[in-house]
C-alpha positions as CSV (number, residue, x, y, z in Angstrom):
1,X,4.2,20.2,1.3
2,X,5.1,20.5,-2.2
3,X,3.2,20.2,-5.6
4,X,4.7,16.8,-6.5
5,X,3.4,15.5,-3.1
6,X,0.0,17.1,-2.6
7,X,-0.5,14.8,-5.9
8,X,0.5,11.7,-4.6
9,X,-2.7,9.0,-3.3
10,X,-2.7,5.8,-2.5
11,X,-5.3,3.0,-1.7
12,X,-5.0,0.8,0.9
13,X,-6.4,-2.6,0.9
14,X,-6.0,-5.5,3.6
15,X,-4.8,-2.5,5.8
16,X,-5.2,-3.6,9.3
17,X,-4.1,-0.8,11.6
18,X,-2.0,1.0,8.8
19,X,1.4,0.2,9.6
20,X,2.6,0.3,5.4
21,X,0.0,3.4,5.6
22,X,1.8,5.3,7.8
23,X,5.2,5.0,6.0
24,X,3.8,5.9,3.0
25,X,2.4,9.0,4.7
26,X,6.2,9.8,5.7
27,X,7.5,10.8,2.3
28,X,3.5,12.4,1.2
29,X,2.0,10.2,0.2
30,X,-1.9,11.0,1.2
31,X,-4.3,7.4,1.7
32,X,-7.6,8.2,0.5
33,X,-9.3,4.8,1.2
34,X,-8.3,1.9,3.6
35,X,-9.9,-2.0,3.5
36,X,-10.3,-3.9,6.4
37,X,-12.8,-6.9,7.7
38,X,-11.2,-7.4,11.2
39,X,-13.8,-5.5,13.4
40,X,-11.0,-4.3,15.6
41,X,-8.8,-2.9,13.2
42,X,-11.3,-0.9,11.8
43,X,-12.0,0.9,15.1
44,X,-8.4,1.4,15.6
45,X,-8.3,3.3,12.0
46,X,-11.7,5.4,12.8
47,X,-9.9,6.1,16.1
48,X,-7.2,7.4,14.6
49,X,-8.1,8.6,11.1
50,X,-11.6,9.4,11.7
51,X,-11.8,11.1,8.1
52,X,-10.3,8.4,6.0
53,X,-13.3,5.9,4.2
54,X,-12.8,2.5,5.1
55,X,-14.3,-0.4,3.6
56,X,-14.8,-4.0,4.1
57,X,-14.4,-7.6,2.1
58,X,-12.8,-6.7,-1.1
59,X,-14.8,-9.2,-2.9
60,X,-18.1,-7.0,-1.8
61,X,-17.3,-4.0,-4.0
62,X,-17.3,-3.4,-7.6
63,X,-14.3,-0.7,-8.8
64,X,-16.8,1.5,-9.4
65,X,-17.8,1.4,-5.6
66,X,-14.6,1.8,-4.2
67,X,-13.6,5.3,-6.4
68,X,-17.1,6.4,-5.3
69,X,-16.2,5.3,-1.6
70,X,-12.6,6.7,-2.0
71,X,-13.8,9.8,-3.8
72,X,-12.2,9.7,-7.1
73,X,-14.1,9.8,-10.6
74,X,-13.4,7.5,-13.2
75,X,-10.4,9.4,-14.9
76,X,-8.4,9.3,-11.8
77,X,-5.4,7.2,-11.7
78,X,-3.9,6.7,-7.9
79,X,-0.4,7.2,-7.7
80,X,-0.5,3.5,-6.3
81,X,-2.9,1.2,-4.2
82,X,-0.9,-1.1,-1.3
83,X,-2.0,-4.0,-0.1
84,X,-0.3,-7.6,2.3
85,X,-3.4,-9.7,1.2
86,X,-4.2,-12.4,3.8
87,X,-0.5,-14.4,4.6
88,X,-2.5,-17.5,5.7
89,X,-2.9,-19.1,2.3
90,X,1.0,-18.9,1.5
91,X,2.4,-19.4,5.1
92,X,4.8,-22.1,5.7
93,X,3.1,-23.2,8.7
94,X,0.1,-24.2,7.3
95,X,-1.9,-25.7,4.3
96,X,-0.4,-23.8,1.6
97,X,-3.4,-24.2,-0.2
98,X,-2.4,-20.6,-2.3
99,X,-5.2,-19.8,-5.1
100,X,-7.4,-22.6,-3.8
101,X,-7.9,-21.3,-0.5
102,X,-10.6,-18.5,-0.1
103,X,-8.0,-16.5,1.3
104,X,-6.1,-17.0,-2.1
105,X,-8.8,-16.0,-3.7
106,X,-8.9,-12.4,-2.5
107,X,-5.3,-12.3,-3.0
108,X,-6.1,-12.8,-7.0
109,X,-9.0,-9.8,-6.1
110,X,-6.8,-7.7,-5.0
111,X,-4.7,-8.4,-8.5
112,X,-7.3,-7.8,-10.7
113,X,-8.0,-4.5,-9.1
114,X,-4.7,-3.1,-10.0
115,X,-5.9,-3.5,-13.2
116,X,-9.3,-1.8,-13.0
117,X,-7.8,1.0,-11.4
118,X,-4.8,1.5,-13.1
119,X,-2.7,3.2,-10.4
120,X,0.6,4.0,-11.3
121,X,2.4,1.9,-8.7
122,X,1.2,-0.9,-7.3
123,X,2.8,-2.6,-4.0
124,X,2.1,-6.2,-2.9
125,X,3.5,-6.8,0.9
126,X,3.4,-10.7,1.9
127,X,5.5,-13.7,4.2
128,X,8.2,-15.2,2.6
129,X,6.2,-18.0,1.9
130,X,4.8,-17.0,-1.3
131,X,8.1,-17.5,-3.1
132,X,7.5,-21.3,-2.4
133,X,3.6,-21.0,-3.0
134,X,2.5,-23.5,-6.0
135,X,-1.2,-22.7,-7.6
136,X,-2.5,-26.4,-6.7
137,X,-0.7,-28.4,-3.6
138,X,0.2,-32.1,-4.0
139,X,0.1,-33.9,-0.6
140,X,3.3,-35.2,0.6
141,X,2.0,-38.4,0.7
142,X,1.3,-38.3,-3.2
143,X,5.0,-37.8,-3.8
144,X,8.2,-39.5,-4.1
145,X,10.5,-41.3,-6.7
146,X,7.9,-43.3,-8.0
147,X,4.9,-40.9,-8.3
148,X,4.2,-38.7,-11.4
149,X,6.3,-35.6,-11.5
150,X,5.1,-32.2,-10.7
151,X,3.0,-30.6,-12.9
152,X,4.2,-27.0,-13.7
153,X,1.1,-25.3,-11.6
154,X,2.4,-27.9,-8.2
155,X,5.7,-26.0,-8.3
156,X,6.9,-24.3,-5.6
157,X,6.7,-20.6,-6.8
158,X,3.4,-21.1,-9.0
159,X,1.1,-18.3,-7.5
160,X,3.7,-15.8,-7.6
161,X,4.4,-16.9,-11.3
162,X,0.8,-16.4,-11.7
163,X,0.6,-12.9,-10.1
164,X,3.9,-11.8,-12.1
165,X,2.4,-12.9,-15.5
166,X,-1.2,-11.0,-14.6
167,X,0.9,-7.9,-13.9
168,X,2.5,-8.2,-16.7
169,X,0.0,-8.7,-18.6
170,X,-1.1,-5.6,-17.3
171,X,1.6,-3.8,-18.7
172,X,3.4,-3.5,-15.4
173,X,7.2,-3.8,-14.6
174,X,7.5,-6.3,-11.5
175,X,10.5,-6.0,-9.5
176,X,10.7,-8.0,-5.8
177,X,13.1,-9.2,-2.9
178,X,13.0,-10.5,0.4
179,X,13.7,-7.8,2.9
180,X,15.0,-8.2,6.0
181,X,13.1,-4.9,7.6
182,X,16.3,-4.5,10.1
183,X,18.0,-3.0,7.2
184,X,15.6,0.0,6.8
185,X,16.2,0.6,10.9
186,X,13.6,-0.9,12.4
187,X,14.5,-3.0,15.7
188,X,13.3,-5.9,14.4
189,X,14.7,-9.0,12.3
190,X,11.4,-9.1,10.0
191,X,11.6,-10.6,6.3
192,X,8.7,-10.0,4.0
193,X,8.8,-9.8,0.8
194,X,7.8,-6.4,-1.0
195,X,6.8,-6.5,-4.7
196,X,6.5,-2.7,-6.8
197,X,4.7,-2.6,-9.7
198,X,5.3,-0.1,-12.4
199,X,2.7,0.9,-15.0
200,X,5.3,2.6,-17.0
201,X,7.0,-0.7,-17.7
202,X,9.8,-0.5,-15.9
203,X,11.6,-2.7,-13.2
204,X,12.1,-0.4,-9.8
205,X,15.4,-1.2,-8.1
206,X,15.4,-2.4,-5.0
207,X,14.7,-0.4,-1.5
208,X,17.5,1.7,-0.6
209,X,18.8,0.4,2.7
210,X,19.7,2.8,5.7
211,X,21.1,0.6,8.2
212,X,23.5,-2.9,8.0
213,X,25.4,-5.0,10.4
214,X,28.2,-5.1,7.8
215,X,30.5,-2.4,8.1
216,X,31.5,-2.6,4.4
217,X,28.1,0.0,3.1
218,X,29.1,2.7,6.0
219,X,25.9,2.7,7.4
220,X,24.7,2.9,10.9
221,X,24.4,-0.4,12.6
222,X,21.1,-2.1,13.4
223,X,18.4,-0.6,15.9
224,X,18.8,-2.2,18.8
225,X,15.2,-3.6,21.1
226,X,17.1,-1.6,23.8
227,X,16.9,1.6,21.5
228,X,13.7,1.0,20.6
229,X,12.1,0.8,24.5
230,X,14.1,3.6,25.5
231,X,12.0,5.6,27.5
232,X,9.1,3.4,28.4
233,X,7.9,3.5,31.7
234,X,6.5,-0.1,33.0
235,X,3.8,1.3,35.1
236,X,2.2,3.2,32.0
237,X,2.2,-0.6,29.8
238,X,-0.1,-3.4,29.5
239,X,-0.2,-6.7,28.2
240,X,-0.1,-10.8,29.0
241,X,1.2,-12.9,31.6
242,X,3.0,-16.2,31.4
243,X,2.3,-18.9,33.4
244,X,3.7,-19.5,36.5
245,X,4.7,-23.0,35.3
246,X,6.6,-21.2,32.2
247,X,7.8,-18.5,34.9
248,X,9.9,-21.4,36.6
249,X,12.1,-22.0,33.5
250,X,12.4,-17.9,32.1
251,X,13.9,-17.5,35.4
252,X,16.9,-19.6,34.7
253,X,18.0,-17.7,31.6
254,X,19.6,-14.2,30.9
255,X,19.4,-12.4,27.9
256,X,19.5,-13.3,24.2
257,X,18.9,-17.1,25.7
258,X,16.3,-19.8,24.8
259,X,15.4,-22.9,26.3
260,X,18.9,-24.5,25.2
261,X,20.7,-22.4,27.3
262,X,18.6,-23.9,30.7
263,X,21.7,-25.0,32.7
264,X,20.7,-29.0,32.9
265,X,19.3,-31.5,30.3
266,X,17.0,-32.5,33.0
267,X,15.7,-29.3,33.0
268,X,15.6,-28.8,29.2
269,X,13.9,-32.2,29.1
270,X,11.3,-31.3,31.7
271,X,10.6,-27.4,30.6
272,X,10.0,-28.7,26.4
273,X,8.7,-32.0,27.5
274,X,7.4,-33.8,24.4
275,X,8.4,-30.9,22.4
276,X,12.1,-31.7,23.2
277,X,12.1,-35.2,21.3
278,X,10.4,-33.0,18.1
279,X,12.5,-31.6,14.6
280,X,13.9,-27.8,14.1
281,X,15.6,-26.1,16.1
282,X,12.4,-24.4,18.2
283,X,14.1,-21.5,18.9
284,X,11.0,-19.7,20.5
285,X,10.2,-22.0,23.1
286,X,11.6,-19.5,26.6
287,X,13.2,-17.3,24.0
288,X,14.1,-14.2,26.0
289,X,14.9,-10.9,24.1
290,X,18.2,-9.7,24.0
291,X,19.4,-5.9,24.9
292,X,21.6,-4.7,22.5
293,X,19.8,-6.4,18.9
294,X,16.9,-6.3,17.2
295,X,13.8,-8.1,17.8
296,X,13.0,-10.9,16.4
297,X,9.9,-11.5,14.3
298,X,6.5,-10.3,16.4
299,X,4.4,-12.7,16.6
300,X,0.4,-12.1,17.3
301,X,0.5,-13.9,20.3
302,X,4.1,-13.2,22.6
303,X,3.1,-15.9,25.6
304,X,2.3,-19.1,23.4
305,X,4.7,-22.0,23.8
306,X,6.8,-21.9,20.6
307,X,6.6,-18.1,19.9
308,X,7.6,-16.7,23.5
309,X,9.0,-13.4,23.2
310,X,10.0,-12.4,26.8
311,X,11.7,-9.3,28.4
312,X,15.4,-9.2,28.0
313,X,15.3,-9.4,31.9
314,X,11.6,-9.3,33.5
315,X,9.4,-12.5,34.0
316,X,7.1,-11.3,31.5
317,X,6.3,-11.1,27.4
318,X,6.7,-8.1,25.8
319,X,3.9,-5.1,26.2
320,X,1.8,-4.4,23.7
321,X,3.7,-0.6,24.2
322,X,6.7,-2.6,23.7
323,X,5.5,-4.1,20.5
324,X,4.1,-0.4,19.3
325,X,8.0,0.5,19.7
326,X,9.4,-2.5,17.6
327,X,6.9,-1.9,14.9
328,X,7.5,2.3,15.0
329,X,3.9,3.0,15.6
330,X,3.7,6.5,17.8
331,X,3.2,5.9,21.2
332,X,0.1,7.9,21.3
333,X,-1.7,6.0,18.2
334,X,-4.6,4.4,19.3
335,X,-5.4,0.6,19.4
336,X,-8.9,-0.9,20.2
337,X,-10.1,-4.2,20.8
338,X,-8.4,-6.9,23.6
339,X,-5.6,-7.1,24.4
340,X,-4.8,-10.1,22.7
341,X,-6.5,-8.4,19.4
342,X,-4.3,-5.8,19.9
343,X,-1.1,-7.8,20.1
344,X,-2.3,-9.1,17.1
345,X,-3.0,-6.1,15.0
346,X,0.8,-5.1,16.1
347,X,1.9,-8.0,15.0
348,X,0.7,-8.4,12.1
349,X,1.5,-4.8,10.4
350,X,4.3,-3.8,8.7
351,X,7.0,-1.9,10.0
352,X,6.9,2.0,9.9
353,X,10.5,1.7,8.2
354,X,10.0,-0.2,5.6
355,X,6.8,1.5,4.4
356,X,8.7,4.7,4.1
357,X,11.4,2.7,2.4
358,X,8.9,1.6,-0.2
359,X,7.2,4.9,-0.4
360,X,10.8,6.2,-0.8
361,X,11.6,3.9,-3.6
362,X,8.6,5.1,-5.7
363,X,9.5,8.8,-5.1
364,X,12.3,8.3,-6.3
365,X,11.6,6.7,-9.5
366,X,9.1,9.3,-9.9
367,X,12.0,12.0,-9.7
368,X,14.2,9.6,-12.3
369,X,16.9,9.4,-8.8
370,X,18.8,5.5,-9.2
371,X,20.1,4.2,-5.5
372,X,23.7,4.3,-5.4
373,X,26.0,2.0,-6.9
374,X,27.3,0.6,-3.5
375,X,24.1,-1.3,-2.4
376,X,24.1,-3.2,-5.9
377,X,25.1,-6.1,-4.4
378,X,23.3,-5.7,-0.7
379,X,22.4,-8.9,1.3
380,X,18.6,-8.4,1.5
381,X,18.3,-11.2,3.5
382,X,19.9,-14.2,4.7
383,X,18.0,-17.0,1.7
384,X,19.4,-17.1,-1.2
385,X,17.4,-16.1,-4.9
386,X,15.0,-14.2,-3.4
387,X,15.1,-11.3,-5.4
388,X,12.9,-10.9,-8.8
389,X,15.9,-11.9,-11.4
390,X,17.4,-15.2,-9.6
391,X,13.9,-16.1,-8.3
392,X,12.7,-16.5,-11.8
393,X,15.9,-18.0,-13.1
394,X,15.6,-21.1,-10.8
395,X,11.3,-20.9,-11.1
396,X,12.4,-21.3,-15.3
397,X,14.7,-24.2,-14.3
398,X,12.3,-25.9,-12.6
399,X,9.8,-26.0,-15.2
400,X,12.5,-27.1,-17.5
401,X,13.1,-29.8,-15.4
402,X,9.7,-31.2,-15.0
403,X,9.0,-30.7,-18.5
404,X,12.2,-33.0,-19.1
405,X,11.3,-35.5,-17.0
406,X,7.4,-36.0,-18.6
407,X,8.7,-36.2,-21.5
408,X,10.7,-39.1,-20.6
409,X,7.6,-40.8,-19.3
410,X,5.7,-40.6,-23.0
């Protein structure tokens, strides 16, 4: 390993079973603390980093007890502490209750921390839902054409406007997108958003990708969930069962198909049952994989009605081997707890891939290298002004706009 990389530390908070960790590690970049409050988790990182200091709630320690737990002094700058503080609070599927929520609150921890420790990079990894966040959530209920307009912390976007102006504040660049992990060739269509931090001021460029489904960039197409299992023997695997009520209806359908593709509406009717007469377009109700494209999103749980991931062409979800595989962890790392805790640890972690792909981004600004001029105008993802410099643009007219409209009401 050379000079430049021995150097390179990072801190890990929220860490889970060090999925963004082990990317980093990829390009040399050595973890000298993890953060974890899932009991499980931590055993699966004392399994398999029995050396590496792990601590708990973030809102327990002080700075000073996390460089004495990490074993740095005072002086010492990380190269950058990582961290996908709890999704919960931003999720589209719930409460959105952002800054408000307790889990919210740690997310703002974790902000403040960059601060205190003034690392030179700092990396916030989160859903997509915190592009839409707002600080304080205004019931539905409360809202329509005749109710007061939004009030500039009840937009959608708030929080992240918050964390962007505490960063900056900070005297850090911000850059951020909406990254469709696929790209970075892992077998899976994951989007996340990634946000780098720069204490030098400036703006990173986006992650370099290494793989597209557009032949235009001359890169090699997607990883495949067939590429990715390659090798996996089912007698050496272990995971969940559906039931043999849900059995009935997987057995109708090949794969790539979902519960549309059940060959009667009698039988669609009967296999959603209230669920059919529902919004969306539930498309992981009897979702069953398909061969030759990536995964879809793991979920924490691959046999609940709504978020079925089933074998392209066995009557069964996905292994927890399997989802080791789609999330690029080694076959031999080490996960403790249930099953189902283990499926959800998977799950939950971010993508081998993409870690390297962030840790690549920072080495290469360290090294003053600029991506090449080809992926300028990259489809991250498939929404529309997600990255840093459109996001804002529309977050600005949207203030703008509600500003407009109270003033009409003086």
């Amino acid at each position: 390993m050379s000079k430049v990389r021995s150097e390179l530390t990072s801190l890990s908070f929220f860490s889970g079973c060090l999925g963004l960790d082990l990317g980093l590690e990829k390009v040399g970049i050595h973890q000298l603390l993890a953060s974890e409050i899932d009991k499980s988790a931590v055993k699966t990182i004392h399994a398999n980093r029995p050396d590496l200091p792990v601590i708990g709630d973030l809102l327990d320690y002080s700075t000073a007890d996390i460089r004495k737990v990490a074993g740095i002094g005072k002086a010492h700058k990380p190269t950058l502490i990582v961290g996908g503080p709890p999704c919960q609070a931003f999720s589209t599927a719930g409460k959105r209750q952002a800054f408000n929520d307790p889990r919210g609150n740690v997310f703002l921890r974790y902000v403040q921390l960059i601060d205190e420790l003034s690392p030179q990079f700092a990396v916030i990894e989160n859903v997509r839902g915190l592009l839409s966040a707002s600080l304080t959530h205004r019931p539905l209920s409360e809202r329509g054409k005749h109710a007061e307009p939004l009030r500039e912390e009840e937009l959608p976007g708030s929080a992240l406007n918050q964390v962007i102006g505490m960063l900056r504040s900070y005297g850090y660049g911000v850059s951020f997108n909406l990254y469709n992990s696929a790209n970075f060739g892992v077998p899976q269509i994951r989007e996340r958003v990634v946000l780098i931090a720069s204490r030098d001021g400036s703006r990173l460029p986006y992650l370099t990708p290494t793989h597209s489904n557009i032949e235009d960039y001359g890169l090699p197409d997607w990883v495949t969930f067939r590429e990715a299992v390659k090798g996996l023997r089912e007698r050496d695997m272990h995971g969940l069962q559906f039931s043999d009520a849900r059995l009935t209806y997987f057995e109708y359908l090949k794969p790539g198909q979902y519960w549309k593709d059940l060959p009667t509406e009698e039988l669609r009717k009967e296999a959603m049952g209230a669920s059919y007469f529902s919004g969306g377009g539930k498309t992981g109700f009897f979702r069953r994989l398909a061969w030759d494209s990536p995964a879809p999103t793991l979920v924490t749980h691959p046999a609940m009605p709504a978020t079925e991931l089933c074998h392209p062409t066995k009557n069964r979800p996905l292994t927890v081997e399997e989802y080791k595989r789609v999330q690029q962890f080694p076959d031999d790392w080490i996960l403790e707890g249930s099953v189902i805790n283990q499926y959800k640890q998977v799950g939950n972690a971010v993508p081998i891939e993409l870690g390297k792909a962030v840790g690549t981004a920072i080495l290469n600004h360290l090294k003053g290298k600029t991506p090449p001029k080809k992926f300028k105008d990259f489809k991250y993802s498939r929404y529309r002004n997600t990255d840093d410099v459109n996001w804002e643009r529309v977050f600005r007219d949207s203030v703008r706009e509600t500003k407009s409209e109270q003033l009409r009401l003086i």
